[in-house]
PyMOL CGO cylinders between C-alpha atoms (Angstrom):
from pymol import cmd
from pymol.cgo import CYLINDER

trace = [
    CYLINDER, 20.20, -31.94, 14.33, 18.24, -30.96, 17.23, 0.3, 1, 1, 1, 1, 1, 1,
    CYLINDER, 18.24, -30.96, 17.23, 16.13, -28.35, 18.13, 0.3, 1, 1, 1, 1, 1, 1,
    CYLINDER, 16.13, -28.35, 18.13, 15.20, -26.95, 21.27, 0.3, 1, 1, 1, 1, 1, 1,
    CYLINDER, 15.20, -26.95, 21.27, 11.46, -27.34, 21.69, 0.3, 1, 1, 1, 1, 1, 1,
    CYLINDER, 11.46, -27.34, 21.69, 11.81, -24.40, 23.77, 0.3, 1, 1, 1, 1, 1, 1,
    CYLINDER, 11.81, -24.40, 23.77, 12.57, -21.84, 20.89, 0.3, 1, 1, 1, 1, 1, 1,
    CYLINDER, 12.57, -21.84, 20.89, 9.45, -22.92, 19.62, 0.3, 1, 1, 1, 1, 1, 1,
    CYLINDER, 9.45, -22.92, 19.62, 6.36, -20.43, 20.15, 0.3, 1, 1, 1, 1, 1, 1,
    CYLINDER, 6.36, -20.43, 20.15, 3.27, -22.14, 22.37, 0.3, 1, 1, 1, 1, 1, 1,
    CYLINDER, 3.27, -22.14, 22.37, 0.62, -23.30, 20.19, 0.3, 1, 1, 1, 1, 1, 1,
    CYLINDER, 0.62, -23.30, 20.19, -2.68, -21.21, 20.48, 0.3, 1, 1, 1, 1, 1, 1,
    CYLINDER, -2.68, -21.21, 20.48, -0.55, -18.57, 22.49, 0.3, 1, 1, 1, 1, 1, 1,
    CYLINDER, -0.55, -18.57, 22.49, -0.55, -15.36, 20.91, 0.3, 1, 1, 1, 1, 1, 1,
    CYLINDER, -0.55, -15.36, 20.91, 1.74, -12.53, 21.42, 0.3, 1, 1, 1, 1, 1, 1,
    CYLINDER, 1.74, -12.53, 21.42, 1.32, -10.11, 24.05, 0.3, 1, 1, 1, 1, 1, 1,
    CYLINDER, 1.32, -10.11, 24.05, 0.43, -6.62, 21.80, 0.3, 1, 1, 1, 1, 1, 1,
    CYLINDER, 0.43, -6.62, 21.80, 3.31, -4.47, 21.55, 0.3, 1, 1, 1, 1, 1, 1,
    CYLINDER, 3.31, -4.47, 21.55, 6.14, -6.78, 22.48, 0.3, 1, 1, 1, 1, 1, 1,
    CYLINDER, 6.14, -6.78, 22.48, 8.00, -8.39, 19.36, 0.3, 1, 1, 1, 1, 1, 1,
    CYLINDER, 8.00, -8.39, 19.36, 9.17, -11.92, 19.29, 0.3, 1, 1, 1, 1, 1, 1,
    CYLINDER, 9.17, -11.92, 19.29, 12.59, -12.24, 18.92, 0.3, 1, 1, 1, 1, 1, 1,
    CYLINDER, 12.59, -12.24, 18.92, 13.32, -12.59, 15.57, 0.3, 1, 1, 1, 1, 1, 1,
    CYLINDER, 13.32, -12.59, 15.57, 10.13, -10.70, 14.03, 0.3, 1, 1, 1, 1, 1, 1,
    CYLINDER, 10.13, -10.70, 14.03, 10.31, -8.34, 11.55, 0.3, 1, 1, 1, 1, 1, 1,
    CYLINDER, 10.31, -8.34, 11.55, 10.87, -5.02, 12.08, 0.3, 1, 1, 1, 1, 1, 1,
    CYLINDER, 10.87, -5.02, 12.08, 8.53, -2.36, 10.79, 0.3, 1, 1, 1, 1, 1, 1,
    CYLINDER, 8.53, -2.36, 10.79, 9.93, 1.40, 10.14, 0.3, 1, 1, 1, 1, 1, 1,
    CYLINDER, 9.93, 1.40, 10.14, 8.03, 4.27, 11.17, 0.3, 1, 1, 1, 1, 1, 1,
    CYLINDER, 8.03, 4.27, 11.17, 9.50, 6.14, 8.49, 0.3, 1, 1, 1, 1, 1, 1,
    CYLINDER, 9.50, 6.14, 8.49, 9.78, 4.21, 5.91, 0.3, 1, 1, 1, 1, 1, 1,
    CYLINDER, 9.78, 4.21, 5.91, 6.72, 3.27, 3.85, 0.3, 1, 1, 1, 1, 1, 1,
    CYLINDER, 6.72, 3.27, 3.85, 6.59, -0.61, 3.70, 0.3, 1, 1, 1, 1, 1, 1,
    CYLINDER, 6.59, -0.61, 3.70, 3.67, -0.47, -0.03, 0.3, 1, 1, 1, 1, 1, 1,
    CYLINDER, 3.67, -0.47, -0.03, 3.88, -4.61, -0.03, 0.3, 1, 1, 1, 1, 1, 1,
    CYLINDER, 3.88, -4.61, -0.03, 1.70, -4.28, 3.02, 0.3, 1, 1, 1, 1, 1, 1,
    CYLINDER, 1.70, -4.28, 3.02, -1.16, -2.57, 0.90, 0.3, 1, 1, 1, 1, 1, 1,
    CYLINDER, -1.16, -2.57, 0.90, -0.53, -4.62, -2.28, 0.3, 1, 1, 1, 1, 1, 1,
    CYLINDER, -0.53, -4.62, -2.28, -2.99, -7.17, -3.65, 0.3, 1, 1, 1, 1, 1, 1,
    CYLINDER, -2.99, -7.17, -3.65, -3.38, -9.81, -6.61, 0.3, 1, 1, 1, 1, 1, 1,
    CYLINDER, -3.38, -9.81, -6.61, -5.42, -8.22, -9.25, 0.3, 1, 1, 1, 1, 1, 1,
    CYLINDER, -5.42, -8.22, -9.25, -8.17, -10.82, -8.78, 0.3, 1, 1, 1, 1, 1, 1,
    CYLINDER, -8.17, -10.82, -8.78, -7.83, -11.15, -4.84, 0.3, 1, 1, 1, 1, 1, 1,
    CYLINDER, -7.83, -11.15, -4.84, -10.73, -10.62, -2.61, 0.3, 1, 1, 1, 1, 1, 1,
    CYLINDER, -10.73, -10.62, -2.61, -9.51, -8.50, -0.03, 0.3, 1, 1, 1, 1, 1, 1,
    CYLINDER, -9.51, -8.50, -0.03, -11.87, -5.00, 0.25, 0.3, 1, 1, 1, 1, 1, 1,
    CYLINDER, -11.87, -5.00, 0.25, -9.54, -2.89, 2.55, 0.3, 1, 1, 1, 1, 1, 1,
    CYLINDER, -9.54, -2.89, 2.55, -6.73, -2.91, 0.27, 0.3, 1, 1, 1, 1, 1, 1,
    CYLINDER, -6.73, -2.91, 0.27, -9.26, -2.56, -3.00, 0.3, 1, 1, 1, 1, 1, 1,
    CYLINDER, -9.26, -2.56, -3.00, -10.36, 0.60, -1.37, 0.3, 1, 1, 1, 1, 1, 1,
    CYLINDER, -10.36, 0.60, -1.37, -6.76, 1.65, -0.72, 0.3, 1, 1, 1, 1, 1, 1,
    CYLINDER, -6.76, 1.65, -0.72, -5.95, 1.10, -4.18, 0.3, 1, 1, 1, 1, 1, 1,
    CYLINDER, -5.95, 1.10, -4.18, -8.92, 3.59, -5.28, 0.3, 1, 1, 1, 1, 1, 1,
    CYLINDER, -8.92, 3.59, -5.28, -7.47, 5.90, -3.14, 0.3, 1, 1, 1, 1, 1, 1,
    CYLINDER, -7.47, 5.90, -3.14, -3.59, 5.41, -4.20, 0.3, 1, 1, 1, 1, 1, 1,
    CYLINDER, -3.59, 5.41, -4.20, -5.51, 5.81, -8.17, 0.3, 1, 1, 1, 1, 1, 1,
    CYLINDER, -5.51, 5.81, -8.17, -7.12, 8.70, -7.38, 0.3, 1, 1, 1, 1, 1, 1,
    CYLINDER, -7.12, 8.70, -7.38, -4.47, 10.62, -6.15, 0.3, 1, 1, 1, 1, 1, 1,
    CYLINDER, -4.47, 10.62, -6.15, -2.07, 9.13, -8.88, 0.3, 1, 1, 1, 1, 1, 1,
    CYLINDER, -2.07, 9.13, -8.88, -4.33, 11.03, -11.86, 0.3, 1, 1, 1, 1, 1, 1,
    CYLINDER, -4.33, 11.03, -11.86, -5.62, 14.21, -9.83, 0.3, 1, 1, 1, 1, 1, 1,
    CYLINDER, -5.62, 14.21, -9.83, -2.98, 16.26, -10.62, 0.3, 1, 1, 1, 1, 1, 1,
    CYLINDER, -2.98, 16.26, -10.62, -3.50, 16.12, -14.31, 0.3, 1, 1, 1, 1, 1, 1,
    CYLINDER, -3.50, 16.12, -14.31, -5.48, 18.70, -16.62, 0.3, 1, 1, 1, 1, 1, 1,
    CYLINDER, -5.48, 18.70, -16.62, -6.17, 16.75, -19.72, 0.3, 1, 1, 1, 1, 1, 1,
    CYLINDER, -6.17, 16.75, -19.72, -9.05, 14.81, -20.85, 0.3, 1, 1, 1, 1, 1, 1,
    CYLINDER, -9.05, 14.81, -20.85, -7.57, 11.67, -20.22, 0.3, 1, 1, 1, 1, 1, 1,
    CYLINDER, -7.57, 11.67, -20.22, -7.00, 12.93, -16.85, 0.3, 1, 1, 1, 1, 1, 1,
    CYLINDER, -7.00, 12.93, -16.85, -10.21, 13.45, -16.40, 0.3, 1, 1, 1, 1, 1, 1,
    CYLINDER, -10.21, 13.45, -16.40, -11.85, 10.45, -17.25, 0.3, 1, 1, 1, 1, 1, 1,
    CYLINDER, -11.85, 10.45, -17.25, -9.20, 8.52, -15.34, 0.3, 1, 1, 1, 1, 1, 1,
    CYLINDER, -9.20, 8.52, -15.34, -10.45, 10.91, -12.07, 0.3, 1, 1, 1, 1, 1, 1,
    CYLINDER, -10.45, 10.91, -12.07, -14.14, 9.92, -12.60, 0.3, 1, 1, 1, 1, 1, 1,
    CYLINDER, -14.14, 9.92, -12.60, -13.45, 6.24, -13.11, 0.3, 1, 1, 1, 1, 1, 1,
    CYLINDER, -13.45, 6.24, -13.11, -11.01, 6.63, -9.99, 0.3, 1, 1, 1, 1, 1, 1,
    CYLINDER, -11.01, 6.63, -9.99, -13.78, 8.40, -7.84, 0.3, 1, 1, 1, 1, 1, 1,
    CYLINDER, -13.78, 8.40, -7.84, -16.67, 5.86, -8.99, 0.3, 1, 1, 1, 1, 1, 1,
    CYLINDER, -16.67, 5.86, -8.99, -14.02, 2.94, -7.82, 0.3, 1, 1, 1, 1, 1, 1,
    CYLINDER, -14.02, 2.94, -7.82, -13.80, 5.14, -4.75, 0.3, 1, 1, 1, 1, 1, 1,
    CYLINDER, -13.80, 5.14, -4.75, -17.59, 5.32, -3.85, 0.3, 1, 1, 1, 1, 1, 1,
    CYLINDER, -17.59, 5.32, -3.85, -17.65, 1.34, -4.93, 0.3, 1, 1, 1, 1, 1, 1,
    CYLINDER, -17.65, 1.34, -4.93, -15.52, 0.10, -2.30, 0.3, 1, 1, 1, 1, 1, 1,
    CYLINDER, -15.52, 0.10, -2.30, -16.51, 3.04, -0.19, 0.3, 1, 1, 1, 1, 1, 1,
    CYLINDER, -16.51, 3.04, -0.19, -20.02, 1.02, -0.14, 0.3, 1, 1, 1, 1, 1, 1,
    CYLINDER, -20.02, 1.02, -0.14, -18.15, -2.71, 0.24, 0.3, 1, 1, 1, 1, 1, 1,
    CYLINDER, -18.15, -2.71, 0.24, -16.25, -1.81, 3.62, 0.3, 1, 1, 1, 1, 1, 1,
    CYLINDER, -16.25, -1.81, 3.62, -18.60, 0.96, 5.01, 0.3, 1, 1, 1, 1, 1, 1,
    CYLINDER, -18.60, 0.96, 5.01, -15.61, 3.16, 5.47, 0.3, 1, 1, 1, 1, 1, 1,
    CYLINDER, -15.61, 3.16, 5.47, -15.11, 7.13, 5.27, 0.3, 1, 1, 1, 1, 1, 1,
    CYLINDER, -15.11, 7.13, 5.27, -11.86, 7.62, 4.17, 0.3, 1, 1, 1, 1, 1, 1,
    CYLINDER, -11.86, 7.62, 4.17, -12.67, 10.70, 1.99, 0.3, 1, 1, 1, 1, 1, 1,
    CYLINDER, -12.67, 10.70, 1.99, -10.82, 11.26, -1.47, 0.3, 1, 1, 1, 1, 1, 1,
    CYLINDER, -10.82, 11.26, -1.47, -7.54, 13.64, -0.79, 0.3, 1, 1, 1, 1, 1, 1,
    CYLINDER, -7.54, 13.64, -0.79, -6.74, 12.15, 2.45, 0.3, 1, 1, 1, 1, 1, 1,
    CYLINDER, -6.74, 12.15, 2.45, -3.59, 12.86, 3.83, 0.3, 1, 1, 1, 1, 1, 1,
    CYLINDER, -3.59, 12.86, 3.83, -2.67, 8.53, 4.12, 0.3, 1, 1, 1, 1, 1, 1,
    CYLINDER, -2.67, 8.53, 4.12, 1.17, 7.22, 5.13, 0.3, 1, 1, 1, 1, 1, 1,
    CYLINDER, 1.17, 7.22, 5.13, 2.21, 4.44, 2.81, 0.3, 1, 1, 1, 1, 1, 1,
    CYLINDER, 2.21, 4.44, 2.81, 1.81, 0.79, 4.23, 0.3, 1, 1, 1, 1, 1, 1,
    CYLINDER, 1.81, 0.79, 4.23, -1.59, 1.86, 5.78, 0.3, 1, 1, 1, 1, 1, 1,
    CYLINDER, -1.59, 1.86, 5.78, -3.38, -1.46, 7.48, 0.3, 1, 1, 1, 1, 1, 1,
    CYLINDER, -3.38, -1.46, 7.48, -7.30, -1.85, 7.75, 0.3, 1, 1, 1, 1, 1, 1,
    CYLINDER, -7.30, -1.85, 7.75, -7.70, -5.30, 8.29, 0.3, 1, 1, 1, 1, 1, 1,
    CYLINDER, -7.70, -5.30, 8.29, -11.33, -5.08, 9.25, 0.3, 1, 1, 1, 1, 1, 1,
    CYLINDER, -11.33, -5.08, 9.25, -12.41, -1.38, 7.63, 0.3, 1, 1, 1, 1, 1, 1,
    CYLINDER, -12.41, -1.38, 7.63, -16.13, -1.26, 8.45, 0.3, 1, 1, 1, 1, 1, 1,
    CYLINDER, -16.13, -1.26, 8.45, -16.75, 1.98, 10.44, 0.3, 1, 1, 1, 1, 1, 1,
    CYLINDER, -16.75, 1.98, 10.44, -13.47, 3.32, 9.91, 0.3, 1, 1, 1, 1, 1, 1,
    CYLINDER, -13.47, 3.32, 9.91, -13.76, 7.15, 9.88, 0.3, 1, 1, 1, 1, 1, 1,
    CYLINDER, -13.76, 7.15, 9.88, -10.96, 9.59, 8.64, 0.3, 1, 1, 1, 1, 1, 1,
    CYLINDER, -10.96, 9.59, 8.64, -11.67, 13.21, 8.35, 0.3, 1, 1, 1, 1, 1, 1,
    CYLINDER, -11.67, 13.21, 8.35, -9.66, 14.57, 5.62, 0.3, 1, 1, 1, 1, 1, 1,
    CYLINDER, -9.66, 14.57, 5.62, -7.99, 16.83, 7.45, 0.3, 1, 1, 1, 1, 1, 1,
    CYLINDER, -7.99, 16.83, 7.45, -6.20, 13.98, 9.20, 0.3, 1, 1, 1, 1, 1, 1,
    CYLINDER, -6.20, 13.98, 9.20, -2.76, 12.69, 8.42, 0.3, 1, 1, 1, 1, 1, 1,
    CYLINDER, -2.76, 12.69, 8.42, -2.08, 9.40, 9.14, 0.3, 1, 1, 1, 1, 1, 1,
    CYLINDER, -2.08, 9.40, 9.14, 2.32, 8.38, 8.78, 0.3, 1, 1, 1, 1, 1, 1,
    CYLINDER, 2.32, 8.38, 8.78, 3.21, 5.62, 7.43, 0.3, 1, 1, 1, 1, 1, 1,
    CYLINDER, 3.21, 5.62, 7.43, 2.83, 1.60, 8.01, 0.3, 1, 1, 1, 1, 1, 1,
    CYLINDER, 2.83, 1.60, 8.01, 0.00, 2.41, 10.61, 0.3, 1, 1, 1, 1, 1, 1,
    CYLINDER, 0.00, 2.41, 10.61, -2.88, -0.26, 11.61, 0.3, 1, 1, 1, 1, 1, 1,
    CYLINDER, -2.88, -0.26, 11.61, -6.52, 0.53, 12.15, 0.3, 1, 1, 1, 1, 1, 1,
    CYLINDER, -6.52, 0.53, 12.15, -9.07, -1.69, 13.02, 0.3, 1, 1, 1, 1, 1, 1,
    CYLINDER, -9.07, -1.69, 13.02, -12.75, -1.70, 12.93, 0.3, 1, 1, 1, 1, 1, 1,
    CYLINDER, -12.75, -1.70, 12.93, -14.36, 1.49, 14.18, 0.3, 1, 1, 1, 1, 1, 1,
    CYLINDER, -14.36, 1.49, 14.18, -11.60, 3.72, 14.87, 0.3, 1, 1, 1, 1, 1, 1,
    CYLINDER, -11.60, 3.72, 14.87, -12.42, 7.55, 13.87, 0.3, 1, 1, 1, 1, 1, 1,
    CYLINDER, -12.42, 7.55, 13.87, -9.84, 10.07, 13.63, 0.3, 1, 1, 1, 1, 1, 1,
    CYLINDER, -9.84, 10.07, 13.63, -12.10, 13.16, 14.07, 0.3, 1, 1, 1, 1, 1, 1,
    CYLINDER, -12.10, 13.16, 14.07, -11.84, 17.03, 13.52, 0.3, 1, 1, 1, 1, 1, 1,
    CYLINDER, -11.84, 17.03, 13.52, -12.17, 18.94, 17.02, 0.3, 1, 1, 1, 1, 1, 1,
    CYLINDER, -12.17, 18.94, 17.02, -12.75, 23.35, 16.85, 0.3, 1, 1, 1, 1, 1, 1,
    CYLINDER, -12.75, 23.35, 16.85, -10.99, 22.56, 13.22, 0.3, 1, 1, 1, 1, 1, 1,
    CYLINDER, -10.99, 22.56, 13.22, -8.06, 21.23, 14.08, 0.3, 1, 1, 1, 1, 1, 1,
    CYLINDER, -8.06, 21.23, 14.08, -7.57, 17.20, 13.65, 0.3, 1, 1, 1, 1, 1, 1,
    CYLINDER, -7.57, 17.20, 13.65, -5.27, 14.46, 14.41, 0.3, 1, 1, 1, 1, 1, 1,
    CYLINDER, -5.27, 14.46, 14.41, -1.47, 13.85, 13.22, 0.3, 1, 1, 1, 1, 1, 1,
    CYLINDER, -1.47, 13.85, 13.22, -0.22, 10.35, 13.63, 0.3, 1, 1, 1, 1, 1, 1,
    CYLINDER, -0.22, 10.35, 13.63, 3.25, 9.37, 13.34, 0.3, 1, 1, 1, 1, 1, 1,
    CYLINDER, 3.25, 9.37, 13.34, 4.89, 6.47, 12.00, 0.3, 1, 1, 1, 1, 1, 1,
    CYLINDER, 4.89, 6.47, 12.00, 3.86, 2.92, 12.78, 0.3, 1, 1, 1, 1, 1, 1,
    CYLINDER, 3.86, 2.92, 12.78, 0.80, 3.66, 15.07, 0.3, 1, 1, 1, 1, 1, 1,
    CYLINDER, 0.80, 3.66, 15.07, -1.58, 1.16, 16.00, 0.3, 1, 1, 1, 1, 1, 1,
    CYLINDER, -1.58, 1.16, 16.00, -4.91, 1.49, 17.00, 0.3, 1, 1, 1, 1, 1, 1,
    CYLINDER, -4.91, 1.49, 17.00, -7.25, -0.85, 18.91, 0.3, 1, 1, 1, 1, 1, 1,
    CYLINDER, -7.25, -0.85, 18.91, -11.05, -1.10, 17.44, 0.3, 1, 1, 1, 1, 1, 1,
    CYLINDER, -11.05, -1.10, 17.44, -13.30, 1.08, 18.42, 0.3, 1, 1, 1, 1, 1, 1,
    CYLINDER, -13.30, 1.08, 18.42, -10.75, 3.72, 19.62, 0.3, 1, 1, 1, 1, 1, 1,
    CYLINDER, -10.75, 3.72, 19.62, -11.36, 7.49, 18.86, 0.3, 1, 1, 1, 1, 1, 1,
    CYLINDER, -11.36, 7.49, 18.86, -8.71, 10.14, 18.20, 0.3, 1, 1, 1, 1, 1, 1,
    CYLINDER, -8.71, 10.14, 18.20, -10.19, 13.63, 18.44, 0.3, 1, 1, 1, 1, 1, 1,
    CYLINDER, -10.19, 13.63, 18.44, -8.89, 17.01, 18.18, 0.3, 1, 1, 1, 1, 1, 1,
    CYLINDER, -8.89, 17.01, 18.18, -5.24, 18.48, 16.58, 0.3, 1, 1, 1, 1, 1, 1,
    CYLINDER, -5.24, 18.48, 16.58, -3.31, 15.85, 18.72, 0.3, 1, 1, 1, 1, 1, 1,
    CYLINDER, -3.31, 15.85, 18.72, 0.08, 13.98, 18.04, 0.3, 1, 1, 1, 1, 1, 1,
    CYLINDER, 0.08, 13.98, 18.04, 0.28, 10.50, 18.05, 0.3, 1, 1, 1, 1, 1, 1,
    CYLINDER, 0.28, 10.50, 18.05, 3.90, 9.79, 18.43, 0.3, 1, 1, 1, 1, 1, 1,
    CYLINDER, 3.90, 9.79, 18.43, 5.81, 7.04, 16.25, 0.3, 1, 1, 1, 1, 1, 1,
    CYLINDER, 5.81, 7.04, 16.25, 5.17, 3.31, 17.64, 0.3, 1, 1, 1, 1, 1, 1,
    CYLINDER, 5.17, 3.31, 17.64, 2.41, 3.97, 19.90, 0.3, 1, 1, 1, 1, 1, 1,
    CYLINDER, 2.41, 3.97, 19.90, 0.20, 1.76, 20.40, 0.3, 1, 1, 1, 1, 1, 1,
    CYLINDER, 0.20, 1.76, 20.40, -3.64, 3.10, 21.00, 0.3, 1, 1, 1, 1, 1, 1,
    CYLINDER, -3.64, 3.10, 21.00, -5.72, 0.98, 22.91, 0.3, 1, 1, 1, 1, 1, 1,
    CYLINDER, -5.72, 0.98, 22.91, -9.57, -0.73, 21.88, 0.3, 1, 1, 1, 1, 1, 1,
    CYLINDER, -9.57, -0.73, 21.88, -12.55, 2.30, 22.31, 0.3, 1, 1, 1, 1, 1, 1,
    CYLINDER, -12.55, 2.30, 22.31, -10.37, 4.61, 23.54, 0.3, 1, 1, 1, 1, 1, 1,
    CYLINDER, -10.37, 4.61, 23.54, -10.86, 8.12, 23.26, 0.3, 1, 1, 1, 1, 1, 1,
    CYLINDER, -10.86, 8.12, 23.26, -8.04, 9.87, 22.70, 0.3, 1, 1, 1, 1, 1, 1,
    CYLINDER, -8.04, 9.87, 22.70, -8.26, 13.89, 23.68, 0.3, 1, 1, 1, 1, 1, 1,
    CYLINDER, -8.26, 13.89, 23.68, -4.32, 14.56, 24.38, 0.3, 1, 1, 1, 1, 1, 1,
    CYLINDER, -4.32, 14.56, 24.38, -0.69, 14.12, 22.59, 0.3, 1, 1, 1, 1, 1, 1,
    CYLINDER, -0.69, 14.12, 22.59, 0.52, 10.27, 23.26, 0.3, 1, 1, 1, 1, 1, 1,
    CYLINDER, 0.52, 10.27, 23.26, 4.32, 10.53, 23.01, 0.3, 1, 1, 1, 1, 1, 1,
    CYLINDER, 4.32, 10.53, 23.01, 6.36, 8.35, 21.13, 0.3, 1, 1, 1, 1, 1, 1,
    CYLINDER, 6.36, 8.35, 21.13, 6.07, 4.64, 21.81, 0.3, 1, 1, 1, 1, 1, 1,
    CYLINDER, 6.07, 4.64, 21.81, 3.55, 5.03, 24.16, 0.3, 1, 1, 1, 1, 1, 1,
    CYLINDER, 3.55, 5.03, 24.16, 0.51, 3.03, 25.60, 0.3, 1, 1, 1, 1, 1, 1,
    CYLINDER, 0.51, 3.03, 25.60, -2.68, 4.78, 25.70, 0.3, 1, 1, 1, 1, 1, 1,
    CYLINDER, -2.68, 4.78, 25.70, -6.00, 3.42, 27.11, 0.3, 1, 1, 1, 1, 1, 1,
    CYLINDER, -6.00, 3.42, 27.11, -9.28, 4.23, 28.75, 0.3, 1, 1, 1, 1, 1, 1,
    CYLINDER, -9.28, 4.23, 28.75, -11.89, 7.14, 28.43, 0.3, 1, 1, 1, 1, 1, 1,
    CYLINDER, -11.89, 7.14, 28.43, -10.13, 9.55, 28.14, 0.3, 1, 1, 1, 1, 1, 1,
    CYLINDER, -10.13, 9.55, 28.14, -7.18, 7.59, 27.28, 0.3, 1, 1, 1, 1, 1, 1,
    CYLINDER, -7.18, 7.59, 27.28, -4.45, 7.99, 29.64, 0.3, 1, 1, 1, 1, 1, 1,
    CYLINDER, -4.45, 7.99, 29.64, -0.73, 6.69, 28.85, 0.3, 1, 1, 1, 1, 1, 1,
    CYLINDER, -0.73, 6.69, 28.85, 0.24, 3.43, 30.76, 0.3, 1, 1, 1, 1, 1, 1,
    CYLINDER, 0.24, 3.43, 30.76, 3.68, 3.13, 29.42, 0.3, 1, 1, 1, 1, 1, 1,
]
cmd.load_cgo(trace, "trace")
């Protein structure tokens, strides 16, 4: 049998961002995909350890017992560990989608009033920060370039793509581009 060397992707070629290969899987902005934040018990991989912390904490804050309470503390010490490892601020109570990506989490600032949907990436430096108290919403599937900020009680629509460092101060509608200071939609 032969293939078509064609079909075959160009070695050292990457992707363009935003555009799927054929044949690549698809990823739900609705749907929580969890196997993106799970990890081997003895892994070495920091962003999802401090993900973890966070899924544990808000697994045992609901509860009133003793128990419950010791589980908290050991859940907020875990918290404040790999708080420390990846230099992030992703506060305790944070409003995080399922399937949440932080490849590279150093700098990465959430203010808990934030939501963040589901099966969203963030890279390195990214804050999503509180304007005249209101802060961002994103939607489902968002990514967002390093160094970007998102300020203010905007909407990120589902599948947009945010652009490196920048600075977000309006809605981006749904499966939009945005780029620049201020970041102004491209596509």
């Amino acid at each position: 049998m032969q293939h078509d060397p064609s079909s075959f992707p160009s070695p050292g070629v990457a992707p363009v961002a935003g555009h799927r290969e054929v044949g690549a899987p698809v990823v739900s902005a609705s749907v929580a995909d969890w196997s993106r934040e799970r990890k081997s018990f003895w892994s070495w991989h920091p962003s999802r350890s401090l993900l973890a912390s966070l899924r544990a904490y808000e697994r045992v804050s609901g509860g009133h017992s003793i128990g419950a309470a010791v589980s908290r503390g050991l859940a907020v010490l875990r918290h404040r560990f790999w708080s420390i490892v990846t230099g992030a601020d992703i506060p305790l109570g944070c409003r995080l989608g399922g399937g949440l990506l932080l490849p590279h989490p150093n700098g990465v600032v959430i203010h808990p009033k934030a939501e963040v949907g589901p099966n969203c990436l963030l890279f390195q430096q990214v804050t999503l920060g509180e304007v005249r108290g209101a802060a961002p919403r994103l939607g489902g599937h968002v990514d967002v370039g390093a160094g970007a900020k998102i300020l203010g009680g905007i909407v990120v629509g589902d599948n947009a793509l945010i652009g490196a460092n920048a600075v977000v101060l309006q809605d981006v509608p749904a499966g939009a581009t945005a780029v620049g200071i201020p970041a102004r939609i491209v596509r």
